[in-house]
ZADO-1210 file (C-alpha; in nm, 4 decimals, padded with zeros to 6 digits):
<atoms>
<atom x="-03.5227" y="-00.5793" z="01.9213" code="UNK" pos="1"/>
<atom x="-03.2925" y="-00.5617" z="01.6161" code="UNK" pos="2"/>
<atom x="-03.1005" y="-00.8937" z="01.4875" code="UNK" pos="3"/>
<atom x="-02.7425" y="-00.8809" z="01.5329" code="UNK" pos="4"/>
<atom x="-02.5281" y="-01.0593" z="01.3694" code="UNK" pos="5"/>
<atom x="-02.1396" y="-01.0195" z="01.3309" code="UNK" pos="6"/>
<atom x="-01.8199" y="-01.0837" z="01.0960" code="UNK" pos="7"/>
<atom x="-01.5244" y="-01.0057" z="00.9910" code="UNK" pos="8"/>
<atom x="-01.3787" y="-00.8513" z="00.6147" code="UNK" pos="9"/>
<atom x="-01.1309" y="-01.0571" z="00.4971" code="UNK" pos="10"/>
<atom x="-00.8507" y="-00.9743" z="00.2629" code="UNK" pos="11"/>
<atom x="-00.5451" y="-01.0594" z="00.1403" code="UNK" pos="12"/>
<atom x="-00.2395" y="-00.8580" z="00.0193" code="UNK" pos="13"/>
<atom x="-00.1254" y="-00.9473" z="-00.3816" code="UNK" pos="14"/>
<atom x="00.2811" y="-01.0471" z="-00.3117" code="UNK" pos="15"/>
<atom x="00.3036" y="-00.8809" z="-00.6313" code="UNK" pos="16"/>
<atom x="00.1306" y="-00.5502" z="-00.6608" code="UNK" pos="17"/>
<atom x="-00.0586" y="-00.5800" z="-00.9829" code="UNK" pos="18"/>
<atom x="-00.0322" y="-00.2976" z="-01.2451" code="UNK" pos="19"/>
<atom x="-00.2836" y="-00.0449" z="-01.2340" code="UNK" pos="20"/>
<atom x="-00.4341" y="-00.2203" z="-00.9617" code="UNK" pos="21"/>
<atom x="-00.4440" y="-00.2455" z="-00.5990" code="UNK" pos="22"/>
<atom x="-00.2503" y="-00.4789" z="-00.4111" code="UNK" pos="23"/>
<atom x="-00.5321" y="-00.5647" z="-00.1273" code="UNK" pos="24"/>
<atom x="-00.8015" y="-00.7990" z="-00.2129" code="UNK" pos="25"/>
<atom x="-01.1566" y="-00.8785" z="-00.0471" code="UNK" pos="26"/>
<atom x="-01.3298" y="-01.2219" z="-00.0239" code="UNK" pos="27"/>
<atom x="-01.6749" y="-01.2324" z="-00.0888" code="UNK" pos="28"/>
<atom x="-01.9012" y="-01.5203" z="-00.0387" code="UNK" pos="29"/>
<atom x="-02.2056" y="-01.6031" z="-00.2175" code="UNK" pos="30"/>
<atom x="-02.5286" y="-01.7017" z="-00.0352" code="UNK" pos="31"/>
<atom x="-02.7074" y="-01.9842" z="-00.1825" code="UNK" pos="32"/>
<atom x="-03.0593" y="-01.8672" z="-00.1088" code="UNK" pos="33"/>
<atom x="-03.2408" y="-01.5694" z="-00.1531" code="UNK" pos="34"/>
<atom x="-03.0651" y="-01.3286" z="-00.3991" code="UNK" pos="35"/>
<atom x="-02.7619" y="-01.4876" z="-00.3946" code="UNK" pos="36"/>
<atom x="-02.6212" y="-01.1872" z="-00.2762" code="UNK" pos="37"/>
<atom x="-02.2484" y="-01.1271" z="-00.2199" code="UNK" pos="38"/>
<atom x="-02.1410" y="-01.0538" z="00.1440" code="UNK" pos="39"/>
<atom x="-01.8134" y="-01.1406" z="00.4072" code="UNK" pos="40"/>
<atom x="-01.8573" y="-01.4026" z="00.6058" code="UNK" pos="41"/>
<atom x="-02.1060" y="-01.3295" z="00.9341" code="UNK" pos="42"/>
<atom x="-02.3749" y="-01.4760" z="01.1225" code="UNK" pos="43"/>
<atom x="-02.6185" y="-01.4338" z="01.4045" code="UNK" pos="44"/>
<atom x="-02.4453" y="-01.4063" z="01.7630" code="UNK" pos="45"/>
<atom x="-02.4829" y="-01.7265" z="01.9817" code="UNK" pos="46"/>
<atom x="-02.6427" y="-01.7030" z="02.3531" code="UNK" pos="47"/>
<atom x="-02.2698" y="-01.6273" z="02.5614" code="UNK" pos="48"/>
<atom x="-02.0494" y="-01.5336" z="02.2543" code="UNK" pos="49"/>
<atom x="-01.8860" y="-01.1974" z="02.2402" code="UNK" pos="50"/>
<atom x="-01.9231" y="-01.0532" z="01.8749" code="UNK" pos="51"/>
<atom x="-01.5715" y="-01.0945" z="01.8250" code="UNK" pos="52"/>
<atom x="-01.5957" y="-01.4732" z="01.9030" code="UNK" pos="53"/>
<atom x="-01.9352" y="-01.5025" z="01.6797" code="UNK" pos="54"/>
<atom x="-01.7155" y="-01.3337" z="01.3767" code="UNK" pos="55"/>
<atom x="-01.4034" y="-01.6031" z="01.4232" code="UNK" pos="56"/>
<atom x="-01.7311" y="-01.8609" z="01.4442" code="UNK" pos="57"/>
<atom x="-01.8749" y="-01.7525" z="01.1448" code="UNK" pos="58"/>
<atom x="-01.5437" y="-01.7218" z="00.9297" code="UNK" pos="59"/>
<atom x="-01.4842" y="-02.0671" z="01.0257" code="UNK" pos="60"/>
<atom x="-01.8288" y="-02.2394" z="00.9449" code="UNK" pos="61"/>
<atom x="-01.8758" y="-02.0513" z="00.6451" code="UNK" pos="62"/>
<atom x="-01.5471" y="-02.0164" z="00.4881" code="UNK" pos="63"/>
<atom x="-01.2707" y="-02.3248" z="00.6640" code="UNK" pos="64"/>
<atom x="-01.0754" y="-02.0567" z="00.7890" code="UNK" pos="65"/>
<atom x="-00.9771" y="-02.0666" z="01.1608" code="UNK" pos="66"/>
<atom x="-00.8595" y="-01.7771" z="01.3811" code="UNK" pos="67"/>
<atom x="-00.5097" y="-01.8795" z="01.3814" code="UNK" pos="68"/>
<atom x="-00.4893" y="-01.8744" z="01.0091" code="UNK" pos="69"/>
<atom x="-00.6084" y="-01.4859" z="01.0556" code="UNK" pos="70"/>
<atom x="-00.4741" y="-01.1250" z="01.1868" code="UNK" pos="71"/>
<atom x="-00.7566" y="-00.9235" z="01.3182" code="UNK" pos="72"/>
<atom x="-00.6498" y="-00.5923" z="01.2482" code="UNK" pos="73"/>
<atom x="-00.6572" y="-00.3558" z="01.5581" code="UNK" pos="74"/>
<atom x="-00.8327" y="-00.0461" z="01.5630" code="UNK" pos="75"/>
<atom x="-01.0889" y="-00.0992" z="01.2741" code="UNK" pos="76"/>
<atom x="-01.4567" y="-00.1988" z="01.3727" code="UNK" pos="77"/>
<atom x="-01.7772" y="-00.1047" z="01.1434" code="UNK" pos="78"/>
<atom x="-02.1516" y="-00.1263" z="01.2194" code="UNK" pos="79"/>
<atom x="-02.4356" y="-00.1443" z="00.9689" code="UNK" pos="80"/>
<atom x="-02.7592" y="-00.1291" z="01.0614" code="UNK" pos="81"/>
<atom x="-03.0822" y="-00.2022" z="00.8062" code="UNK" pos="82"/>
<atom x="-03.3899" y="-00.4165" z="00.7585" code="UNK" pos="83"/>
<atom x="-03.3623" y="-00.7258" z="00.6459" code="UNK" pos="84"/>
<atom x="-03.6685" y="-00.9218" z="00.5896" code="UNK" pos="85"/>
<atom x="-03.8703" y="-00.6909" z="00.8022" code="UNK" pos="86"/>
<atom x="-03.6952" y="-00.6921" z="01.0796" code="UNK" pos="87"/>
<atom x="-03.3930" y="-00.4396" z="01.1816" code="UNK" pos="88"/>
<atom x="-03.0694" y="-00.5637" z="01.1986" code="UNK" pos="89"/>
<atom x="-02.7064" y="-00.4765" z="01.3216" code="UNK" pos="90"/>
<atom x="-02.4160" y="-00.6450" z="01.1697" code="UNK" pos="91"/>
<atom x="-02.0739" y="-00.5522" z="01.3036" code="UNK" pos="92"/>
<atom x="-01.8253" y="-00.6128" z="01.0949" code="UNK" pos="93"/>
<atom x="-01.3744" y="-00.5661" z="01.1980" code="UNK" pos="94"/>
<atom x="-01.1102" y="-00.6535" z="00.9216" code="UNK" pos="95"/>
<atom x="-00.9194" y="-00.9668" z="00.9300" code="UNK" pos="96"/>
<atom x="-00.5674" y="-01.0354" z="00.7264" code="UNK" pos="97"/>
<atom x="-00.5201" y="-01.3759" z="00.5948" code="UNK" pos="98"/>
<atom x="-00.1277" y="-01.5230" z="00.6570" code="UNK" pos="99"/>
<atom x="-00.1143" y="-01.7533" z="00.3871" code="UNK" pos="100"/>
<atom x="-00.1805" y="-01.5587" z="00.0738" code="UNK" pos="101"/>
<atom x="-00.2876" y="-01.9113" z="-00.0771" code="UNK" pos="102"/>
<atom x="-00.5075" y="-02.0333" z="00.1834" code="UNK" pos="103"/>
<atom x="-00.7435" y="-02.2681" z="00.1090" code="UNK" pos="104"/>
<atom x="-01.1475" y="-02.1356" z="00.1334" code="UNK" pos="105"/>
<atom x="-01.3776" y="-02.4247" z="00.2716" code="UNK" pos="106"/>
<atom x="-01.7590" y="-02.3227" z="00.1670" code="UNK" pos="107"/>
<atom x="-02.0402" y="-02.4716" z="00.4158" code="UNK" pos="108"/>
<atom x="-02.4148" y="-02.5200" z="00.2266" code="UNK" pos="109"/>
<atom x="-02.4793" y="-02.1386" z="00.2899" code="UNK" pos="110"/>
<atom x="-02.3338" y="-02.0435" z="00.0017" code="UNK" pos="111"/>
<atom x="-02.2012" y="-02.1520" z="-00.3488" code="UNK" pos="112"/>
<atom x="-01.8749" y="-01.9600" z="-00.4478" code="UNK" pos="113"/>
<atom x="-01.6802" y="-01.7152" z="-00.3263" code="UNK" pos="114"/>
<atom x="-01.3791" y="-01.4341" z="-00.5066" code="UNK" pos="115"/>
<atom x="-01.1114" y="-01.2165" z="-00.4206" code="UNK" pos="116"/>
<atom x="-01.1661" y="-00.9000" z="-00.5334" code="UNK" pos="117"/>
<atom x="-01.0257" y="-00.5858" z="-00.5760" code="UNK" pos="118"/>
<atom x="-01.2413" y="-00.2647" z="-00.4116" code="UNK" pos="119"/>
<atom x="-01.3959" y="-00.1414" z="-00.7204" code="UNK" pos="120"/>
<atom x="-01.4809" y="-00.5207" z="-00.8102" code="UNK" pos="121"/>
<atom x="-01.5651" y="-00.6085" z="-00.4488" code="UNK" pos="122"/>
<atom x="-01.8220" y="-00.2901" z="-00.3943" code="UNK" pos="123"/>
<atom x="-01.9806" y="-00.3500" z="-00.7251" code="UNK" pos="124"/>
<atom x="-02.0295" y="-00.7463" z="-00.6298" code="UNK" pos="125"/>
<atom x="-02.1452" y="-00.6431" z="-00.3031" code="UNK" pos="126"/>
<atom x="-02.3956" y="-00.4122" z="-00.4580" code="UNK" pos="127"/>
<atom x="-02.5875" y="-00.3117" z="-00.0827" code="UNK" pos="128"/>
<atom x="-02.4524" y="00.0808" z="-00.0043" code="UNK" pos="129"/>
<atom x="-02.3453" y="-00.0187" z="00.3439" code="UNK" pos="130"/>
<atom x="-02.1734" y="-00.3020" z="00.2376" code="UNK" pos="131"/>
<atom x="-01.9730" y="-00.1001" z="-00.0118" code="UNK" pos="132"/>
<atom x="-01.9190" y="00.1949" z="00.2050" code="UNK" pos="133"/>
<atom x="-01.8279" y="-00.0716" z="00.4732" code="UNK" pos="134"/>
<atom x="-01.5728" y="-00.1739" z="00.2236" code="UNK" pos="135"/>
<atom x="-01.4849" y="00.1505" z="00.0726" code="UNK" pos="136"/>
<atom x="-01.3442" y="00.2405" z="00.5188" code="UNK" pos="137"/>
<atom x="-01.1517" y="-00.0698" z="00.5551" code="UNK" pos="138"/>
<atom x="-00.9585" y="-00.0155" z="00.2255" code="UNK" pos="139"/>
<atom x="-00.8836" y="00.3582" z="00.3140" code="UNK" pos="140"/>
<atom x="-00.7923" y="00.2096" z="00.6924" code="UNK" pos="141"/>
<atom x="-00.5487" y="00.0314" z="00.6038" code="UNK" pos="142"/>
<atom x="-00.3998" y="00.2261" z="00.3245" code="UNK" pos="143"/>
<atom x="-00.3559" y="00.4975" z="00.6459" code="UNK" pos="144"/>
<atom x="-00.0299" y="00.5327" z="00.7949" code="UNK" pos="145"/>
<atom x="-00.2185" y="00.4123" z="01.1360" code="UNK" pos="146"/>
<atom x="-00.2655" y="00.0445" z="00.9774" code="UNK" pos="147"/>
</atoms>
């Protein structure tokens, strides 16, 4: 049975659109072991959580950020699936707004830095092809007229 594990892409919109550059940025987190790869915040999915609940969880532990400091954007909702240390795995993944443009990130020990990014940035930082193409939807989502 494949892992799954669930979380949410966070981003921000600039106040002030930057020149030449998009005004929506990503935050990636860093993991302290293994590669040290660069990846939203998500986690494994807790005996009675819904994956929605596990995402706000895992945004929270990893990052400091709680749900009410978030917008989960409606309509959006992207599944990867891969192997990942041998094993399949499923990581869903929806996008969440951050209210305070400023707001404070909170690391726990599972990783050591974390950036807002632009997309180009963000999918070369990210570096896995799901994890960019994850990515590369949510940025044309909500540059639709639906978002």
């Amino acid at each position: 049975m494949a892992l799954r594990a669930c979380g949410l892409i966070i981003f921000r919109r600039c106040p002030i659109p930057k020149l030449d550059k998009d005004s929506i940025e990503f935050l990636l987190l860093q993991a302290s072991d293994g590669i040290h790869h660069w990846t939203p915040p998500k986690g494994h999915v807790d005996p009675g959580e819904d994956d929605l609940e596990t995402a706000l969880r895992e945004t929270r532990e990893e990052a400091g950020l709680e749900a009410s400091q978030l917008s989960v954007i409606e309509g959006f909702r992207k599944e990867l699936n891969y192997v990942a240390r041998q094993k399949p795995k499923t990581v869903i993944y929806w996008l969440a707004e951050v209210k305070d443009y400023d707001v404070e990130i909170r690391l726990s020990h599972e990783h050591q830095a974390y950036r807002w990014l632009g997309l180009d940035e963000a999918c070369q930082l990210a570096g896995f092809k799901d994890m960019k193409a994850a990515l590369q939807e949510g940025h044309q989502f909500l540059c639709s007229p639906e978002a």
